[in-house]
C-alpha positions in Angstrom: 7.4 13.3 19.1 7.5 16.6 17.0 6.1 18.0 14.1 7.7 17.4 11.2 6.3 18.8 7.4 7.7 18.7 4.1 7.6 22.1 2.3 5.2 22.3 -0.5 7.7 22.3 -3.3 9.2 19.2 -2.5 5.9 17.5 -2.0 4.9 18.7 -5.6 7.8 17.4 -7.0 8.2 14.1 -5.5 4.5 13.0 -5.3 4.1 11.5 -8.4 7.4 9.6 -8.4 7.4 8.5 -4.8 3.4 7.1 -4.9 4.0 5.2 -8.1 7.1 3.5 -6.6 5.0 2.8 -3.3 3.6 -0.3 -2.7 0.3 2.0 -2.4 0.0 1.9 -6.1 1.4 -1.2 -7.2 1.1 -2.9 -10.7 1.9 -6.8 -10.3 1.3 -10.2 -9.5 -2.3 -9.7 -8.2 -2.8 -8.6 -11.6 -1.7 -12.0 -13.0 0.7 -9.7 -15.8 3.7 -11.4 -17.5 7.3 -11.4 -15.0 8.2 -8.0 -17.2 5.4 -6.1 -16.6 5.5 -6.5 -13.0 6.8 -3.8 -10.7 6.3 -4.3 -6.9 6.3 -1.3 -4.7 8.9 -0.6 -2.5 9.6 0.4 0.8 10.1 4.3 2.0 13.5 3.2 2.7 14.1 1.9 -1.0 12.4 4.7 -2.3 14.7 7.6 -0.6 17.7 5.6 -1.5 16.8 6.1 -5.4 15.6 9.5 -5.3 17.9 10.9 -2.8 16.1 11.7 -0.1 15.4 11.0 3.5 13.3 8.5 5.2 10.9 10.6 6.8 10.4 12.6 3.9 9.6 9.9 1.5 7.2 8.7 4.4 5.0 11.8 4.8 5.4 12.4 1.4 3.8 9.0 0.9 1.5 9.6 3.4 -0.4 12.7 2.5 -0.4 11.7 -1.4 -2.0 8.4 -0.3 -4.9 10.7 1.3 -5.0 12.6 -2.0 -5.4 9.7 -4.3 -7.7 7.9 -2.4 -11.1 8.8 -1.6 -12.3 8.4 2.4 -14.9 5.3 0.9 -11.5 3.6 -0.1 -10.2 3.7 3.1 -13.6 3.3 5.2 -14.2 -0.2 2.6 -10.4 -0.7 3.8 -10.8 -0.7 7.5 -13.3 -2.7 7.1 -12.0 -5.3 5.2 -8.8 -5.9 7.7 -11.4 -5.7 10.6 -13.5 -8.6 8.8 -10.8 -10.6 8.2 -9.3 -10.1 11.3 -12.6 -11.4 13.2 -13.1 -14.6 10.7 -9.1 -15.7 11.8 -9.9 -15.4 15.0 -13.0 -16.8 15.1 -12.3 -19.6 12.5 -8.6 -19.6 11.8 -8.8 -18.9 8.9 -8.6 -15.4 6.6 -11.9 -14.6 4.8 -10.3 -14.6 1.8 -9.3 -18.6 2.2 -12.4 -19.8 3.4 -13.7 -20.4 0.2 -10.7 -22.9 -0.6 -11.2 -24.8 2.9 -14.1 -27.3 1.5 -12.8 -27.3 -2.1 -12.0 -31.0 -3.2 -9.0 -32.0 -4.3 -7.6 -32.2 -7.8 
């Protein structure tokens, strides 16, 4: 596979539009706001379509603004999150995040 970079102009001037239409930075349900308020984040794809550009730009635009925005604890705390998760499923079948509903009675 080759390189591939996006100049630093277009990076500047997309960054800001592509990360808040990402599902990086997403302001919705999980935030229990009212059906107006909520905006999901979209996929590369839908996001090249509105601003007119390609894929793969949109993608490592994305990308490196994601490594900007979010500090290397984030990402460590991130990892090991999934990897938790991933272990309890496997072990238990169940996601970490459920387990606490498993012996909850019933209404």
């Amino acid at each position: 596979m080759g390189f591939y970079f996006v100049d630093p102009e277009t990076y500047k001037k997309y960054k800001d539009q592509v990360l808040g239409m990402s599902q990086s930075i997403q302001i919705n349900y999980q935030e229990h706001l009212p059906p107006e308020k909520r905006r999901p984040g979209f996929s590369d794809r839908q996001i090249a379509e509105q601003l007119g550009l390609e894929e793969r730009t949109v993608r490592e635009i994305r990308i490196v603004g994601e490594r900007e925005f979010y500090p290397i604890d984030e990402w460590e705390k991130a990892l090991i999150f999934k990897d938790e998760t991933c272990r309890n499923f496997a072990r238990e079948g169940l996601a970490g995040l459920t387990r606490k509903f498993r012996n909850r009675p019933k209404a």
